[in-house]
C-alpha positions as CSV (number, residue, x, y, z in Angstrom):
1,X,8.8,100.7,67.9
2,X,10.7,102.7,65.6
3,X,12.9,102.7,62.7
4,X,15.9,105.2,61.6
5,X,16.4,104.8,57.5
6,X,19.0,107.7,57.9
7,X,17.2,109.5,55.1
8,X,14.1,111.9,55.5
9,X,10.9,109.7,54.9
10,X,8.8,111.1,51.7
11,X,5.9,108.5,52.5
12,X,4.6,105.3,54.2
13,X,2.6,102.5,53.5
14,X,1.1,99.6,54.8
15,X,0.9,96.6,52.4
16,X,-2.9,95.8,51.2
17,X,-1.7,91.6,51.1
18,X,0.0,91.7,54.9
19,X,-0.9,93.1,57.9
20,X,2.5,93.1,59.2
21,X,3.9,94.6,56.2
22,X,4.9,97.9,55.3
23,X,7.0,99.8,53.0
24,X,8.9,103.6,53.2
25,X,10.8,105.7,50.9
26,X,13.2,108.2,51.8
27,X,15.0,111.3,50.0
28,X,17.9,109.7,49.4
29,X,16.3,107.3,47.3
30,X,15.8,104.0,48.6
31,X,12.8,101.6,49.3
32,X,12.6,99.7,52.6
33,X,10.1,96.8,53.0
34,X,9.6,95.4,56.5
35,X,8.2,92.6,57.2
36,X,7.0,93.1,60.9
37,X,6.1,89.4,61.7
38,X,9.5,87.9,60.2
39,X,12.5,90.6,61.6
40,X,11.2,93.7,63.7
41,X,14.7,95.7,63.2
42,X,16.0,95.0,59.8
43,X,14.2,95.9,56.2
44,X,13.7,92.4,54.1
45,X,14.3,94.3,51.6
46,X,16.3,97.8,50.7
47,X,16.7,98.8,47.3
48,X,18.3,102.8,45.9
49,X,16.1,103.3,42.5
50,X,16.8,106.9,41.9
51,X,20.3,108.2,42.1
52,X,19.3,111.8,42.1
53,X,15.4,112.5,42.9
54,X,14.0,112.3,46.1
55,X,11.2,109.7,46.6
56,X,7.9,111.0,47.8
57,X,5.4,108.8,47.5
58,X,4.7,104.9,47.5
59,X,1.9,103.2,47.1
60,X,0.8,98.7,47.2
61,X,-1.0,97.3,44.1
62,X,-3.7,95.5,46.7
63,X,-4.2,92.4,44.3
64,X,-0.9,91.8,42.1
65,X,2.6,91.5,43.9
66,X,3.7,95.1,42.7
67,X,4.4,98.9,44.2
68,X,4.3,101.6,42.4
69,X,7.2,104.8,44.0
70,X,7.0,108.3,42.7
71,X,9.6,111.3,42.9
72,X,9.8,115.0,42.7
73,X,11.0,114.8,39.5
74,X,7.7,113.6,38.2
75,X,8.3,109.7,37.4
76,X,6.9,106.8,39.0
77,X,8.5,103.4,39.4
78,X,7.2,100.3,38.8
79,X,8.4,97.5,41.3
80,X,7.6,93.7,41.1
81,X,8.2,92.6,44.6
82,X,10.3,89.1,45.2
83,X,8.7,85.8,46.1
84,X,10.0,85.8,49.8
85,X,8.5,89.5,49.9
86,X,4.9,88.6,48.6
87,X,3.5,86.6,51.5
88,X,-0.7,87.4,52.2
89,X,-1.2,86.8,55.7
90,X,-4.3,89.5,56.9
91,X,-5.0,87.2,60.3
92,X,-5.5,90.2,63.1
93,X,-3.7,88.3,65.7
94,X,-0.7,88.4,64.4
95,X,-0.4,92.3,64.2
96,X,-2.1,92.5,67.6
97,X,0.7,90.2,69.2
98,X,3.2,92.6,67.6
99,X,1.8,95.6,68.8
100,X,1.3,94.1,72.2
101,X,5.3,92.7,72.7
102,X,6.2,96.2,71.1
103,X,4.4,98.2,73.9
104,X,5.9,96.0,76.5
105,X,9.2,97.0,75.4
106,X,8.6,100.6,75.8
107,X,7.6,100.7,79.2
């Protein structure tokens, strides 16, 4: 499995409330939050919040809905993620069925 976010990737990182759920930045400036269990190849969310920095780093608040991006300008971003993006689901069979079908479809 693999995604292209036609930008180059300054950082990953998996959500602390979600097992399926993960979030990138890239140097163009956007946020992408996947949502592995709900849509394999689209982002549920992708959002540009710098117009000229490059993001670098991103990181999940693991007990309040938020995530905090940084840049190499120096600032960090404050995001309150959406309802529809704030689901807690840590059951391990869900990310092992995922990984399972995704290794299927590479062979």
């Amino acid at each position: 499995m693999s995604f292209d976010l036609n930008a180059a990737v300054g950082d990953v990182a998996w959500s602390t409330t979600s097992n399926t759920t993960f979030a990138a930045v890239t140097s163009d400036g956007k946020v992408f939050v996947y949502d592995l269990h709900e849509n394999k190849h689209e982002p549920m969310c992708e959002q540009k919040i710098v117009r000229k920095a490059k993001l670098t780093k991103i990181a999940f608040n693991p007990k309040h809905p938020i995530i905090l991006v940084g840049d190499d300008r120096g600032c960090v971003t404050s995001l309150k993620l959406s309802p529809n993006l704030r689901k807690g689901n840590n059951d391990p069979s869900r990310l092992e069925a995922l990984v399972e079908v995704a290794l299927k479809g590479e062979e």
